[in-house]
Backbone as a chain_set.jsonl record, in Angstrom:
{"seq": "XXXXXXXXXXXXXXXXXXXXXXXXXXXXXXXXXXXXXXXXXXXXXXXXXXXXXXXXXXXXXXXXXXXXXXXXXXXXXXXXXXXXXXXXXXXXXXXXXXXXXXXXXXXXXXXXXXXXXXXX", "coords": {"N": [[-118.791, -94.773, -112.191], [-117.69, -98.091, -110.663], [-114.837, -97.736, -108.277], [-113.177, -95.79, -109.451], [-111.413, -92.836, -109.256], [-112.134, -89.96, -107.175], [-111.365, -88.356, -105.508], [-108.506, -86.108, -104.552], [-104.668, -87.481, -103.973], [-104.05, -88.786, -100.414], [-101.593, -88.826, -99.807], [-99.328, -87.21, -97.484], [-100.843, -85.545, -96.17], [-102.267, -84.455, -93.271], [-105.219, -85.394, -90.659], [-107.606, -84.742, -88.137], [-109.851, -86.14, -85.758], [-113.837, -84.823, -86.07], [-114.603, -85.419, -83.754], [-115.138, -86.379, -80.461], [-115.034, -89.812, -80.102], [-117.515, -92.107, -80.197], [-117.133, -94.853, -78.071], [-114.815, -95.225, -79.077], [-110.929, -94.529, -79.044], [-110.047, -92.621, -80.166], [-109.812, -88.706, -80.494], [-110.489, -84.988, -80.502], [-108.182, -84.042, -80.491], [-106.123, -85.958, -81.406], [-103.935, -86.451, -83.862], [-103.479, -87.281, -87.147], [-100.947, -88.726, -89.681], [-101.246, -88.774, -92.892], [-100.578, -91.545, -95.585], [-99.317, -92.096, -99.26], [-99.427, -94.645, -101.935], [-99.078, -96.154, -104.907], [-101.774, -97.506, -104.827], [-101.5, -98.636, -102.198], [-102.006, -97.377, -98.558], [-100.76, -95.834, -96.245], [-100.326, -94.412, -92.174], [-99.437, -92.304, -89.396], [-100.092, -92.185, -86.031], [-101.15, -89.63, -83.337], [-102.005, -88.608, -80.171], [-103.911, -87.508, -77.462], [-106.157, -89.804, -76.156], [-104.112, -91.281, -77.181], [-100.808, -92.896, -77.628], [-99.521, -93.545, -79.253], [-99.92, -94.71, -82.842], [-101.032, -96.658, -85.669], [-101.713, -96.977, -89.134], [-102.358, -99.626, -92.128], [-103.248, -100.15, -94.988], [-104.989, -100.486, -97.996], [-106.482, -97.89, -101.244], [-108.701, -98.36, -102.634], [-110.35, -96.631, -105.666], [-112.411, -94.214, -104.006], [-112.387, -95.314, -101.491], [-110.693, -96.282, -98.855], [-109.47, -99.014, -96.959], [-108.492, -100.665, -94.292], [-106.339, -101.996, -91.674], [-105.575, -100.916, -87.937], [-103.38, -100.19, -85.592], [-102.737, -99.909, -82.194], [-101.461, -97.931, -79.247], [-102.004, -96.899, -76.216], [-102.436, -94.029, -73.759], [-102.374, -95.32, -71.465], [-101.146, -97.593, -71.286], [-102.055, -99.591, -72.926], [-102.54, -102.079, -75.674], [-104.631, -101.963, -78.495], [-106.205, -103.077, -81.388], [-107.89, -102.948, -85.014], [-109.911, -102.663, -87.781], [-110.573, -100.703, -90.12], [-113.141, -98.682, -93.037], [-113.093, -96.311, -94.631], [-114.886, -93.96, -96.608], [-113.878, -91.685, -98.685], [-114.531, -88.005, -99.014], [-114.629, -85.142, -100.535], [-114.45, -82.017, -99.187], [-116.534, -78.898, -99.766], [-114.549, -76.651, -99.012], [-112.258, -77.964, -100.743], [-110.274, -79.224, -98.723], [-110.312, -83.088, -97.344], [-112.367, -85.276, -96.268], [-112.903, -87.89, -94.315], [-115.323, -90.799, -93.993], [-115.495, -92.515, -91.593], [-116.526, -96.263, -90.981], [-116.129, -98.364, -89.002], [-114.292, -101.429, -86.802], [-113.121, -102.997, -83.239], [-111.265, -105.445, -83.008], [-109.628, -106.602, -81.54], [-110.777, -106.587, -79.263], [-114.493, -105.936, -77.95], [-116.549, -103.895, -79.484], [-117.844, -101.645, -82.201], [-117.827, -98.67, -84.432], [-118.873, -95.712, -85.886], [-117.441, -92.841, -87.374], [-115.596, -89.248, -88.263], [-113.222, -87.984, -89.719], [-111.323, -85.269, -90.732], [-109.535, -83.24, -92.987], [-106.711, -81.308, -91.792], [-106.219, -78.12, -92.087], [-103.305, -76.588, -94.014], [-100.58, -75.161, -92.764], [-101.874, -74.865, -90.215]], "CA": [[-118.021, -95.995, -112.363], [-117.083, -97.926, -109.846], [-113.751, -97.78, -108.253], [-113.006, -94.552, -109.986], [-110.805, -92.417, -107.839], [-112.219, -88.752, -107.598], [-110.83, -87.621, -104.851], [-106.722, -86.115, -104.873], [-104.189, -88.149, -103.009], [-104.481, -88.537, -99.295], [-100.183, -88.434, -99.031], [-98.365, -86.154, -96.921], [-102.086, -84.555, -95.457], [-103.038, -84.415, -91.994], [-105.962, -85.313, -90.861], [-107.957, -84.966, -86.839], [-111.367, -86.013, -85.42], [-114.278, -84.153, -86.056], [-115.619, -84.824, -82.4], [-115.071, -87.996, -79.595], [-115.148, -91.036, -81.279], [-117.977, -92.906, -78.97], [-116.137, -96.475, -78.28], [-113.159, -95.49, -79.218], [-109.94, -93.668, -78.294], [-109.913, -91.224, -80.95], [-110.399, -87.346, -79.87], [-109.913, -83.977, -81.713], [-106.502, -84.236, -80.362], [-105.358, -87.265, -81.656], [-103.079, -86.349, -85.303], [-103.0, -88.276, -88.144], [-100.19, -88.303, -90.744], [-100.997, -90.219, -94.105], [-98.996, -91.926, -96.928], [-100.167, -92.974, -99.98], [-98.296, -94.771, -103.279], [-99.528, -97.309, -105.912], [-102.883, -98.134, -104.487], [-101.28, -98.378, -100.538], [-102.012, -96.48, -97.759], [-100.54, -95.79, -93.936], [-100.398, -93.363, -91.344], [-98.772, -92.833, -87.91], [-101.149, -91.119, -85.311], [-101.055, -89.608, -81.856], [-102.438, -87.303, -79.204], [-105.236, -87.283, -76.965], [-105.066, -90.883, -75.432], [-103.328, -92.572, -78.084], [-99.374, -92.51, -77.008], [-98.75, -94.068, -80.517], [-100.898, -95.564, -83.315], [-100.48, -97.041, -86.891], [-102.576, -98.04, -89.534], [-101.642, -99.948, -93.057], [-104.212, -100.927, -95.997], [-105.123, -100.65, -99.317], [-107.138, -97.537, -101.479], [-109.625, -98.57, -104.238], [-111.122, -95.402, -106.321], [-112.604, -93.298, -103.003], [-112.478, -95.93, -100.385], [-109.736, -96.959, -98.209], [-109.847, -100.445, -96.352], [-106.924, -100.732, -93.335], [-106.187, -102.306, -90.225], [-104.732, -99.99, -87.372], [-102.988, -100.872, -83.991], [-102.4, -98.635, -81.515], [-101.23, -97.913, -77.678], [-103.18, -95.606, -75.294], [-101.784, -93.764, -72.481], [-102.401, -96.842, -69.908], [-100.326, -98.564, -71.669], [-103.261, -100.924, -73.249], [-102.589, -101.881, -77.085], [-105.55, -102.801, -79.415], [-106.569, -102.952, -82.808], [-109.05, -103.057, -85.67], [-110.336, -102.893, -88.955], [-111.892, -99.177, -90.596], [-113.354, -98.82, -94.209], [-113.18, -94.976, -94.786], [-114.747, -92.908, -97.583], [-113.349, -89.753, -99.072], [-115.176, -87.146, -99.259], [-114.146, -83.963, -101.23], [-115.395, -80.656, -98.639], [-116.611, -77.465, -100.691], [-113.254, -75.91, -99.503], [-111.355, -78.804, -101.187], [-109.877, -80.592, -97.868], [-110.382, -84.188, -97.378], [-112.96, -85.823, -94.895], [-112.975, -89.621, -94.732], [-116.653, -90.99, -93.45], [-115.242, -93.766, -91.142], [-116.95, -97.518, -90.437], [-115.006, -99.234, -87.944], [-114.582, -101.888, -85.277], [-112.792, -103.276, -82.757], [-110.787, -106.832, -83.438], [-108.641, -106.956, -80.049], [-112.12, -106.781, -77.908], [-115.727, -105.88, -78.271], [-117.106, -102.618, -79.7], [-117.692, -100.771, -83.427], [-118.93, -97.256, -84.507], [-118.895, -94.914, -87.019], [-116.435, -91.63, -87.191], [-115.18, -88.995, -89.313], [-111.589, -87.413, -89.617], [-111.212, -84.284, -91.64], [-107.866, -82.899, -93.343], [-106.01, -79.747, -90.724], [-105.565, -77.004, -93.136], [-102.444, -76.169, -93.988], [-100.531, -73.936, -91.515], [-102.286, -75.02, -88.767]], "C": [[-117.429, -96.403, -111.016], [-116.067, -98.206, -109.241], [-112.761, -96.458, -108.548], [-112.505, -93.694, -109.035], [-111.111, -91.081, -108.362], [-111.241, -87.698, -107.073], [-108.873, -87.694, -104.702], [-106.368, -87.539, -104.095], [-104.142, -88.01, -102.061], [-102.596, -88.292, -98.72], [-99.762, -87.371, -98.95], [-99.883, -84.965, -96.19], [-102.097, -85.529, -93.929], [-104.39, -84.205, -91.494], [-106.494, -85.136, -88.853], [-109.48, -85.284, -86.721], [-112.159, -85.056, -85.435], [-115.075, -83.961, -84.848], [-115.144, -86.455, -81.563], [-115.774, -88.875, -80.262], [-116.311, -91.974, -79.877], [-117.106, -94.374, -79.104], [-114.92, -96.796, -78.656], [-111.947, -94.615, -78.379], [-109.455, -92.63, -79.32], [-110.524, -89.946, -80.391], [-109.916, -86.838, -80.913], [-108.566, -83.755, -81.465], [-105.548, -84.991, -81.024], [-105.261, -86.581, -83.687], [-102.665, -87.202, -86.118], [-102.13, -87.753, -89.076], [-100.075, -89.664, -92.172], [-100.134, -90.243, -95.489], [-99.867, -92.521, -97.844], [-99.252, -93.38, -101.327], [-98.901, -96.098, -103.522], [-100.93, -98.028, -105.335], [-102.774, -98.636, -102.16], [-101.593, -97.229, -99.509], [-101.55, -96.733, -96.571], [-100.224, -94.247, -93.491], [-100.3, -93.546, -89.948], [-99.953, -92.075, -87.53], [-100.423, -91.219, -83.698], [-101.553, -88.623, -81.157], [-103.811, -87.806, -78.297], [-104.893, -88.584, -76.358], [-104.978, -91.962, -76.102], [-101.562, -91.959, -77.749], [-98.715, -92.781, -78.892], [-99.614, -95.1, -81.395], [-100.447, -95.687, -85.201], [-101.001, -97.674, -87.746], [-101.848, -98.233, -91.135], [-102.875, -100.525, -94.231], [-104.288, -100.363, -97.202], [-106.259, -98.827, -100.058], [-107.973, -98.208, -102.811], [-110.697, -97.705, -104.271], [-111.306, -94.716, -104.512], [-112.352, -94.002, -101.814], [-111.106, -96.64, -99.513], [-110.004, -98.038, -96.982], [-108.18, -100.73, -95.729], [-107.015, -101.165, -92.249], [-105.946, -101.308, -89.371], [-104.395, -100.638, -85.929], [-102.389, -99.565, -83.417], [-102.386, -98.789, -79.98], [-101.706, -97.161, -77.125], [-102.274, -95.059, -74.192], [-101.757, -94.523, -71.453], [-101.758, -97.156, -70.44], [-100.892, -99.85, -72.39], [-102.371, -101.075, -75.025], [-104.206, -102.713, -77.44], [-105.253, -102.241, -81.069], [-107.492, -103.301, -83.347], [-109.187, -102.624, -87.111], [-111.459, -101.574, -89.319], [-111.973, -99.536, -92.289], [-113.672, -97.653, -94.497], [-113.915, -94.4, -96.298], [-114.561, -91.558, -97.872], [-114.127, -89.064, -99.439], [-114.486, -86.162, -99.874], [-115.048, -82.455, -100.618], [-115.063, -79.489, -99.967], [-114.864, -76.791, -100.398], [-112.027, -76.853, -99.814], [-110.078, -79.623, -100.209], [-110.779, -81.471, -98.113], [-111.493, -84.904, -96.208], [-113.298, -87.341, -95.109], [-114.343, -90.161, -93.458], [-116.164, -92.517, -93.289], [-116.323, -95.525, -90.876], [-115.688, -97.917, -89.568], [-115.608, -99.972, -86.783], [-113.343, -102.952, -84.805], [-112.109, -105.143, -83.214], [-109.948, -107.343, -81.868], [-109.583, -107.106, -78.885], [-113.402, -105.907, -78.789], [-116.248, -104.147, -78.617], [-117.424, -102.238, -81.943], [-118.53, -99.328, -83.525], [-118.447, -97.068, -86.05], [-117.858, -93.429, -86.634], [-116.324, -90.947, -88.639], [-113.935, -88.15, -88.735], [-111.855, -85.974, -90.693], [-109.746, -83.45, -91.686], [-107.851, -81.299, -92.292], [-105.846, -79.048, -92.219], [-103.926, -76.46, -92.817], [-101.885, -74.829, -93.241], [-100.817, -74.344, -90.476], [-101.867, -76.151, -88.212]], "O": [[-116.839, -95.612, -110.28], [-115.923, -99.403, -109.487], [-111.739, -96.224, -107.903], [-113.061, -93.697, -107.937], [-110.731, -90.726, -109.478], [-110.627, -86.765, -107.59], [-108.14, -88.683, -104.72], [-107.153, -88.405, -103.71], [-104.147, -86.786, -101.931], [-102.278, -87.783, -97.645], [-99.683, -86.547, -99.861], [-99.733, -83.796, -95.835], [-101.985, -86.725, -93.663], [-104.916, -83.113, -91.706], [-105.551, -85.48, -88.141], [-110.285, -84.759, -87.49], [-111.671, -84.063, -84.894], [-115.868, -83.047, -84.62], [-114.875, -87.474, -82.199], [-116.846, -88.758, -80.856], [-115.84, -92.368, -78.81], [-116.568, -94.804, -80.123], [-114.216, -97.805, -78.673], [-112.107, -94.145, -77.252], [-108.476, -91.907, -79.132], [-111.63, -90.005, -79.854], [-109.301, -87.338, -81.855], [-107.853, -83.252, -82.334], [-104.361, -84.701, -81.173], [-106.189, -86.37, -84.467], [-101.638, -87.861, -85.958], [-102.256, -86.582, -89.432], [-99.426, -90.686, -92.395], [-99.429, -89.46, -96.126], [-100.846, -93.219, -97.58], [-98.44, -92.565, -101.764], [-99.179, -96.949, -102.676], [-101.009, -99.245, -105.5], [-103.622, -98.819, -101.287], [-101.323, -96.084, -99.872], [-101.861, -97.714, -95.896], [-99.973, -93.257, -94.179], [-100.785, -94.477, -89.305], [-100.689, -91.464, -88.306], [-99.723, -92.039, -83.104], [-101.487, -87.541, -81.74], [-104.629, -88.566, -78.815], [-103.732, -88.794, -76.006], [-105.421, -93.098, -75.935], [-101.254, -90.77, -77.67], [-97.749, -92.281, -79.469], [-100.003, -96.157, -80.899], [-99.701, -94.912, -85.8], [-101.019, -98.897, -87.602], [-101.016, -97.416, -91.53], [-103.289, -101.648, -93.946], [-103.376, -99.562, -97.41], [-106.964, -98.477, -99.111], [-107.448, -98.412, -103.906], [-111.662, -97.691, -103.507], [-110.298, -94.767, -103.807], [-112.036, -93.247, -100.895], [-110.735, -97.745, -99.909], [-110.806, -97.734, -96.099], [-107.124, -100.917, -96.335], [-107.951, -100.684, -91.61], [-106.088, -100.288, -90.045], [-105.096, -101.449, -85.324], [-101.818, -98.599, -83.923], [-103.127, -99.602, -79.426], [-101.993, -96.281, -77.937], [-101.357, -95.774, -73.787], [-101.006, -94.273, -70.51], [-100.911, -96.933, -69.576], [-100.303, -100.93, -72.428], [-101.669, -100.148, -75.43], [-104.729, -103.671, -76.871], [-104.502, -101.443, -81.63], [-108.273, -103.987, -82.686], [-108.145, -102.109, -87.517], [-112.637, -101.442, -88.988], [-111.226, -100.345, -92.839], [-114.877, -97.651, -94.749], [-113.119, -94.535, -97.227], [-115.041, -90.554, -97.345], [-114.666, -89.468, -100.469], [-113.293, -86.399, -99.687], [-115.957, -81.895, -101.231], [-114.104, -79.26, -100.704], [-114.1, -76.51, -101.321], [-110.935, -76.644, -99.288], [-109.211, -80.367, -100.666], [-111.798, -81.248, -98.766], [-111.007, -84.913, -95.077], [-113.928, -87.787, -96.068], [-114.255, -89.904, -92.257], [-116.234, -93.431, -94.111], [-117.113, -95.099, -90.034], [-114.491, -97.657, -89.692], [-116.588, -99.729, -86.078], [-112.697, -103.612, -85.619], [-112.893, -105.89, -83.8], [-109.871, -108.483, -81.41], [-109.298, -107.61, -77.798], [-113.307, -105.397, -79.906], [-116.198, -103.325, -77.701], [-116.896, -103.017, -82.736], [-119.536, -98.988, -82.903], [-117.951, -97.773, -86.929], [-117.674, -93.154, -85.448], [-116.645, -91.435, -89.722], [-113.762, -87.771, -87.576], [-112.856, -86.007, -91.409], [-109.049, -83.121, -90.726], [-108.758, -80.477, -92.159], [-105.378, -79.561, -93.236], [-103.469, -76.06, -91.746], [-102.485, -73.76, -93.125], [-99.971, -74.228, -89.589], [-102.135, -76.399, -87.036]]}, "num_chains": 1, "name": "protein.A"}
């Protein structure tokens, strides 16, 4: 069915790159922290060379659809537009199978994030 939400909630998990984001400024450094309530989602981020980043959008069933803006260590800001799906890994973290692209200047790719295990 579709829309159908399988996967848990994505609030209060942490999530990091699974490898350099080509075209972007995401690394395995860079820390996400997400929120989720009544069909909303956001999450601050930072590390690697993001100084400070912030994204805000919507979930429906597995898929989350969000803007994000964010500052880099130069001091640059941009932003852009991802459409994530959740995945559910065998050991029951979270991995979201990014689309994305650029809205502040020219580029898009593909990415994935995967939840930090607890503790770490």
């Amino acid at each position: 069915m579709q829309g159908e939400q399988v996967a848990p909630s994505v609030d209060g998990r942490r999530f990091r790159a699974v490898a350099d984001v080509a075209g972007g400024e995401i690394v395995p450094e860079t820390l996400f922290a997400y929120h989720e309530a009544d069909g909303e989602i956001w999450a601050e981020y930072a590390g690697g060379k993001i100084r400070r980043g912030h994204l805000v959008g919507t979930r429906r069933g597995d898929v989350l659809d969000f803007r994000y803006s964010q500052l880099n260590v130069d001091g640059e800001t941009s932003n852009g537009h991802c459409v994530s799906a959740i995945v559910v890994l065998p050991d029951g973290r979270l991995r979201f199978e990014e689309s994305w692209e650029w809205e502040s200047k020219d580029g898009s790719g593909v990415s994935a994030v995967e939840e930090v295990p607890e503790g770490t």
